[in-house]
C-alpha positions in Angstrom: 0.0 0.0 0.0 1.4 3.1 -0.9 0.3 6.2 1.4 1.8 9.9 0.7 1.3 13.4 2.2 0.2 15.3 -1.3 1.8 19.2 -1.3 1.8 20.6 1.8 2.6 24.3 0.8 -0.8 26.3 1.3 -3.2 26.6 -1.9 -4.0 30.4 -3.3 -7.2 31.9 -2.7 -9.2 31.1 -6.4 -13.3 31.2 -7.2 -15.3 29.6 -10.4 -17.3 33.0 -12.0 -19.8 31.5 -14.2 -21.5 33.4 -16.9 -24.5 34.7 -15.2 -22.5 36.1 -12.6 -22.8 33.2 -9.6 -19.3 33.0 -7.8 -18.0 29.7 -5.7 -15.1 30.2 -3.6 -12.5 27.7 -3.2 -8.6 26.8 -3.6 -6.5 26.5 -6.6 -5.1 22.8 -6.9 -3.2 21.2 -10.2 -1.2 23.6 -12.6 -0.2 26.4 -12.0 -2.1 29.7 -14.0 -0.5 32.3 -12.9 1.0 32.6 -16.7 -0.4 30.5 -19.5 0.3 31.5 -22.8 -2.7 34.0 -24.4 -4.5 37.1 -23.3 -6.2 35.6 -20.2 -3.4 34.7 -18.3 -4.4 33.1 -15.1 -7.4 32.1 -15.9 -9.5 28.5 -17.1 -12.6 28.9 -18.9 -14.8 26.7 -20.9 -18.3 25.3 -20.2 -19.0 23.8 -17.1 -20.9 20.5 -16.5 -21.4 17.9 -13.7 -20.1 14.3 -13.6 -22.0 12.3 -10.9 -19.3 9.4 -10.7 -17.9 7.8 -7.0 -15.0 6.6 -8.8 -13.0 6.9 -12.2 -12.0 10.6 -11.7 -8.9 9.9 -13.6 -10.7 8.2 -16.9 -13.4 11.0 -16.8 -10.4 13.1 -16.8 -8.7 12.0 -19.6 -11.9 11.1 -21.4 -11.5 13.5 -24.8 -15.3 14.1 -25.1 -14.1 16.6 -22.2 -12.6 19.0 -24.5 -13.8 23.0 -23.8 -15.7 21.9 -20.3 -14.6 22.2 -16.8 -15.8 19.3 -15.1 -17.3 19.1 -12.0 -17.3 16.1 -9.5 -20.9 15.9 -7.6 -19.0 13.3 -5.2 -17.5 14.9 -2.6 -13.8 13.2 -1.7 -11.7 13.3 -5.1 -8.1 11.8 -5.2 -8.1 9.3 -2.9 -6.6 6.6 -4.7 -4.2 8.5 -6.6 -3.4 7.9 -10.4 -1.9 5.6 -12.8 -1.1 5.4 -16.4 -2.7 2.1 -16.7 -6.3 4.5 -16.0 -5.4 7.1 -18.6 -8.3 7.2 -21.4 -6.1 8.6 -23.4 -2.7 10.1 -24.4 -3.0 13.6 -22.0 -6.3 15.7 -20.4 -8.1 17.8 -23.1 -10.3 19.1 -20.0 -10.0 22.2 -19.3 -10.0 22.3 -15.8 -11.7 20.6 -12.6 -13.8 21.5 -9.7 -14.1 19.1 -7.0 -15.3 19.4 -3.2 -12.5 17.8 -1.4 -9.0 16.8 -2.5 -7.6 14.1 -0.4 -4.8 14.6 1.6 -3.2 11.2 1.1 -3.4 8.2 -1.4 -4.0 4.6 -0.8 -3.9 2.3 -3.7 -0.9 -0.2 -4.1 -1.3 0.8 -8.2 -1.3 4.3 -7.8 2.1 6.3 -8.9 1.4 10.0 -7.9 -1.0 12.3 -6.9 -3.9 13.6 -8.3 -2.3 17.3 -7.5 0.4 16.5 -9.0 -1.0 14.4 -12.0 -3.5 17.7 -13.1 -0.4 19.7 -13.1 2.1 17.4 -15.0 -0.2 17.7 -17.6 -0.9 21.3 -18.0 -4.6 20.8 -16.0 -5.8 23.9 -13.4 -8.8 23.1 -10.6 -10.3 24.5 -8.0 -11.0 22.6 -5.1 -13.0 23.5 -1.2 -16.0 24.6 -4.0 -19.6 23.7 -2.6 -20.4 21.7 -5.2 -23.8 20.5 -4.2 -24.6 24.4 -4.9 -22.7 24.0 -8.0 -24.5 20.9 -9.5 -28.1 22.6 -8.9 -27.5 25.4 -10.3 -26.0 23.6 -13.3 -29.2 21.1 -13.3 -31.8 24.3 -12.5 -30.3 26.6 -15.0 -28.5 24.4 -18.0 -24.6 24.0 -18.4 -23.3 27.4 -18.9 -19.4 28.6 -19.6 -17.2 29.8 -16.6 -14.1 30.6 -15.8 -11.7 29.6 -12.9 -8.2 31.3 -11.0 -6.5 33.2 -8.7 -8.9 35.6 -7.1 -7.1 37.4 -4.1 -9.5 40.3 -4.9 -12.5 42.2 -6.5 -10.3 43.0 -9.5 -9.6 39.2 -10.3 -12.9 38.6 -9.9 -14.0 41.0 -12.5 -11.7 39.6 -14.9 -12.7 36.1 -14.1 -16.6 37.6 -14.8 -15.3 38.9 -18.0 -13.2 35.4 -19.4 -16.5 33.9 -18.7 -18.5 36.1 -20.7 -16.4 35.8 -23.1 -16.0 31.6 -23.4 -18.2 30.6 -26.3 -18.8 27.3 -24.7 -19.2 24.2 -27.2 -21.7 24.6 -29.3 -20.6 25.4 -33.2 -16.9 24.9 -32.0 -14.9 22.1 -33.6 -13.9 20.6 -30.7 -13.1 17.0 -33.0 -10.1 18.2 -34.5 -8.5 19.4 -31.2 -8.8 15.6 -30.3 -8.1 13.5 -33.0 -5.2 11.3 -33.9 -2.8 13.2 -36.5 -2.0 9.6 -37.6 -3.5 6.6 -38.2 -2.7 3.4 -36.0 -3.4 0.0 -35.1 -5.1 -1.7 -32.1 -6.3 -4.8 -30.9 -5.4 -8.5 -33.3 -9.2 -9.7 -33.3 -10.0 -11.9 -36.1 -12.3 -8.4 -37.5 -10.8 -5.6 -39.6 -12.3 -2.7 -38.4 -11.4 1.0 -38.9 -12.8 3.4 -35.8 -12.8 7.1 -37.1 -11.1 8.7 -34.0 -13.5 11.7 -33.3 -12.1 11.3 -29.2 -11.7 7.8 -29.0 -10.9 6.2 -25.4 -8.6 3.5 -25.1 -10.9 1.3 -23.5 -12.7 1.5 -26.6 -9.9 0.7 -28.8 -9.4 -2.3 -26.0 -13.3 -4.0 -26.5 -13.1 -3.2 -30.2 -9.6 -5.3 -30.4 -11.4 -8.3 -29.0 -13.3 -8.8 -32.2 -11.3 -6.9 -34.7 -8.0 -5.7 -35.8 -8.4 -2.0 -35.8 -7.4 0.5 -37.7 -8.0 3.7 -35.8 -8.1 7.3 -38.5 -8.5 10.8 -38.6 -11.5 12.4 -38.2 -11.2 13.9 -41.7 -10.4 10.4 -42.8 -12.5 10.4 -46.6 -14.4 7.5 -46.9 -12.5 6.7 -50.1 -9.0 6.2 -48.1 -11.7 3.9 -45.8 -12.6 1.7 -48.4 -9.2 1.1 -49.3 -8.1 -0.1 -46.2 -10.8 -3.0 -47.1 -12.6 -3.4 -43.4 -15.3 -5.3 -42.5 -16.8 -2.3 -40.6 -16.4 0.7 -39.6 -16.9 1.8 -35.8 -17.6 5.8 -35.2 -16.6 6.4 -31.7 -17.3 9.2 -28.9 -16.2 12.4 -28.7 -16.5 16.4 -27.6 -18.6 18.9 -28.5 -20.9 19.7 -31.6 -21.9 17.3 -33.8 -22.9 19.7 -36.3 -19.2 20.8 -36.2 -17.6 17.3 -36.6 -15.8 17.4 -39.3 -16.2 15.9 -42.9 -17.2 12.3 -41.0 -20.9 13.2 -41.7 -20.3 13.9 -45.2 -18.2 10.5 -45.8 -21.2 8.3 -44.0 -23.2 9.2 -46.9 -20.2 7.3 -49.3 -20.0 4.2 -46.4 -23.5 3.5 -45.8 -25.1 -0.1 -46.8 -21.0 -0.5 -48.3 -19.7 -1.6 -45.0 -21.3 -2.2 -41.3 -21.4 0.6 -38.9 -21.7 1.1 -35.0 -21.4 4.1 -33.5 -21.4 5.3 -30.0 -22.2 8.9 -28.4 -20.8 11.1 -30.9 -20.7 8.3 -33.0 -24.7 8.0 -33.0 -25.0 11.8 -33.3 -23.4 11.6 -37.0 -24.8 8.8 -37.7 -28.1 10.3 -36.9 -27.7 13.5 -38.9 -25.8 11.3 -41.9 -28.9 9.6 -42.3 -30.8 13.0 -42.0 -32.2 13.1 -38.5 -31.8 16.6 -36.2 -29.5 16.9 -33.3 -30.2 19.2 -30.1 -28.2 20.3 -27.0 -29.4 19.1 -23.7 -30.2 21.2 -21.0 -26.6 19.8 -18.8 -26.3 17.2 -20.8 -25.4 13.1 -19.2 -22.1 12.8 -17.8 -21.7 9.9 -15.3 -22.0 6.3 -14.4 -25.5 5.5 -13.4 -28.0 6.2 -15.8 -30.7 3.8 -16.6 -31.2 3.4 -20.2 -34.7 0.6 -21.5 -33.9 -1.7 -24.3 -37.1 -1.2 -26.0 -37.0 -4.5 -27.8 -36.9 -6.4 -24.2 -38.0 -4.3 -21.8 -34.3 -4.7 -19.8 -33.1 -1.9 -18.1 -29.1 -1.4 -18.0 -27.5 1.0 -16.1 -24.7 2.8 -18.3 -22.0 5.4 -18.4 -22.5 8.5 -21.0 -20.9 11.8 -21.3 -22.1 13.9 -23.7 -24.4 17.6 -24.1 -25.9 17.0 -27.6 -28.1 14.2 -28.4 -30.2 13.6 -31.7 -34.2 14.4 -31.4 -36.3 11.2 -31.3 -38.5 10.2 -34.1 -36.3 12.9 -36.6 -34.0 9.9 -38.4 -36.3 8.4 -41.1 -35.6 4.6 -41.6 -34.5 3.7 -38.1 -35.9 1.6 -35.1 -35.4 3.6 -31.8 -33.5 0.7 -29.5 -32.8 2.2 -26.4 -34.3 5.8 -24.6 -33.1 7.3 -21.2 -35.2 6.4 -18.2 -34.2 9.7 -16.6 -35.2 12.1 -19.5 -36.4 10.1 -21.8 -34.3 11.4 -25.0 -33.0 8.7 -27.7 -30.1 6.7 -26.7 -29.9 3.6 -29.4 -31.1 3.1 -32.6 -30.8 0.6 -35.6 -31.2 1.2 -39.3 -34.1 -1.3 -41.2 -32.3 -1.3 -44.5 -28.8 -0.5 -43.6 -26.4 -2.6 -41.9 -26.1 0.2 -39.4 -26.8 0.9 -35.4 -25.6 3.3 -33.0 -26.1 4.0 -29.0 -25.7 7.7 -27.4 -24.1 5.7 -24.2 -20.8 4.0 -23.4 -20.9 0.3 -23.9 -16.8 0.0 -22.8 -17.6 2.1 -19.9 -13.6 3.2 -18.1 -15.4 4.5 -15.0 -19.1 2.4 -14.9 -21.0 -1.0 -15.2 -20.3 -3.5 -17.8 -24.2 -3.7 -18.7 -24.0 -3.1 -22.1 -20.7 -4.5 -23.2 -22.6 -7.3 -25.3 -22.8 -4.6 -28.1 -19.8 -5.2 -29.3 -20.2 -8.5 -29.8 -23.4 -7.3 -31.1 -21.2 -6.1 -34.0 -19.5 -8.5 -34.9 -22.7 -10.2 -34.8 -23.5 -8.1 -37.5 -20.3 -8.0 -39.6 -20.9 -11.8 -40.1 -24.3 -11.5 -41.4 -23.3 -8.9 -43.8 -20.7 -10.5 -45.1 -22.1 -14.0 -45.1 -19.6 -16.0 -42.8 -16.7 -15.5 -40.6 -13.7 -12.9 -41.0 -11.6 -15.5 -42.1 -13.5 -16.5 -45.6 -15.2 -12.6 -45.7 -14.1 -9.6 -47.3 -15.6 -6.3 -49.4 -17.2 -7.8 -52.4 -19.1 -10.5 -50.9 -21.4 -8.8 -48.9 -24.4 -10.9 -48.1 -27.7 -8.7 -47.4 -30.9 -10.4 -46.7 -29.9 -13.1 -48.1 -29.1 -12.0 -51.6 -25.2 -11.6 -52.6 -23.7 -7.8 -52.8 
């Protein structure tokens, strides 16, 4: 067991402005900001939203559909098992800050190599902790996610500018938040008997990790055209999760329209919002959107109730993608969260099957699509390949 006394040197005075004016109070943790690069030195912004997790602060941390949001922790004691690499979702934070309640003091985990303190501000990561975050997470759930900004505030003058770089955050919608994510280079994952290529729009490792059990995967670009796709000769493609806008996602919508009924798809969180508008449904921003481990989702085709992990603000608008059965809606709100094409050898979830912090309800879908791969293509990987595509039963 490995127990250490994190910095003892006393935290600076800081507060979280957000942009109607509300003020928490608290104590700046992680990186320092008392001189970032750009014209708002000493200050975090971008939009703040709630994660309702007990454990799996580091994934959610390093979880890219965080890009542009400050996350905050509704559970109260943050830290207490420290951090390892073998945790990290992927290769560094794209957060852009966090607020949690109560950083612990020590760490306690025999796996654990450093310090959450220490871990935000190896990589460049600002928060803010002794916040009341109960306040913060009803305001948040009363009067939507909303951009803020974080730092330093030793006085009414800091405040004012930390009023000001909230104002000013435009938050996430119509901001291509993809591109800040996504691999500059293609690689390889997993040796399953599949080939697969995952357009990384944020993918997690654990995705790349359940997606290597049934494929070998060739993870792309966002911008990736579904020509160079083809090429590559897959048995499907898989459209993973990812921050922001789906409007804004890059030309992955437009190259959907080129891979539809040529190749099986399955698509999770942002994955099913493109899907949804490729296939000409509507998406909407939710009030403060579903970030956390414990959300019941219905499997409308049963009538089984799984309990799932999701992040994401956006979500596409039930009953607006022709062609489609509605799979799966959200017990707590009761917005779209699976669906499966009729003609189209095509289905996507809003939630996180892989999970990397949550239950393991819903990690069947993967199979699910390999499931799927084989009845496209009319037999295992091994004797299957483009240009024998079986579809109901008649040869491609």
């Amino acid at each position: 067991m490995t127990s250490t006394v994190d910095n003892p040197a006393a935290p600076a005075p800081g507060a979280l402005v957000l942009t109607d004016g509300t003020t928490f109070e608290g104590e700046m943790i992680g990186a320092p900001l008392d001189a970032p690069p750009g014209a708002l030195s000493g200050i975090a912004s971008g939009e703040v939203v709630f994660n309702t997790v007990m454990t799996g602060y580091q994934e959610v941390i390093t979880d890219p559909s965080y890009a542009g949001q400050i996350i905050a922790f509704t559970y109260p004691h943050i830290g207490n098992y420290g951090t390892t690499p073998t945790d990290a979702e992927s290769r560094r934070p794209f957060c852009r800050g966090v607020v949690i309640r109560d950083l612990a003091r020590r760490r306690s985990n025999w796996r654990s190599d450093s310090d959450l303190d220490a871990y935000l501000a190896r990589h460049g990561i600002a928060g803010i902790a002794g916040v009341d975050t109960r306040r913060l997470t009803r305001h948040v759930r009363d009067h939507g996610a909303m951009p803020g900004a974080f730092g330093p505030a030793p006085d009414d003058e800091a405040l004012e500018r930390l009023a000001a770089a909230a104002t000013a955050e435009p938050g996430t919608a119509g901001v291509d938040l993809v591109g800040e994510v996504t691999t500059a280079e293609p690689y390889t994952a997993g040796d399953g008997p599949w080939r697969v290529v995952a357009y990384d729009l944020g993918i997690k490792r654990a995705i790349a990790v359940n997606l290597g059990r049934i494929a070998t995967v060739e993870v792309v670009p966002a911008h990736t055209p579904a020509s160079e796709v083809l090429a590559r000769e897959p048995h499907g493609v898989f459209l993973s999760n990812g921050p922001g806008d789906p409007e804004i996602a890059g030309s992955v919508t437009d190259a959907l329209g080129e891979l539809l009924d040529r190749v099986p798809i399955f698509g999770i969180c942002l994955g099913q919002q493109v899907l949804g508008l490729a296939l000409g449904g509507r998406s909407y921003k939710l009030p403060f959107g579903h970030h956390g481990g414990n959300v019941p989702v219905r499997d409308e085709s049963t009538g089984r109730v799984e309990i799932t992990s999701q992040n994401h603000n956006f979500a596409i608008e039930s009953g607006s993608v022709p062609g489609v059965d509605e799979t799966h809606v959200c017990l707590n709100d009761g917005s779209l969260e699976g669906f499966a094409c009729r003609d189209l050898p095509a289905f996507a979830v809003q939630y996180h099957p892989e999970a990397s912090p949550g239950p393991h309800d819903s990690r069947y879908l993967f199979d699910r699509f390999a499931d799927l791969m084989s009845q496209f293509w009319g037999g295992a990987p091994n004797g299957a390949g483009p240009g024998t595509a079986v579809s109901h039963g008649k040869a491609r």
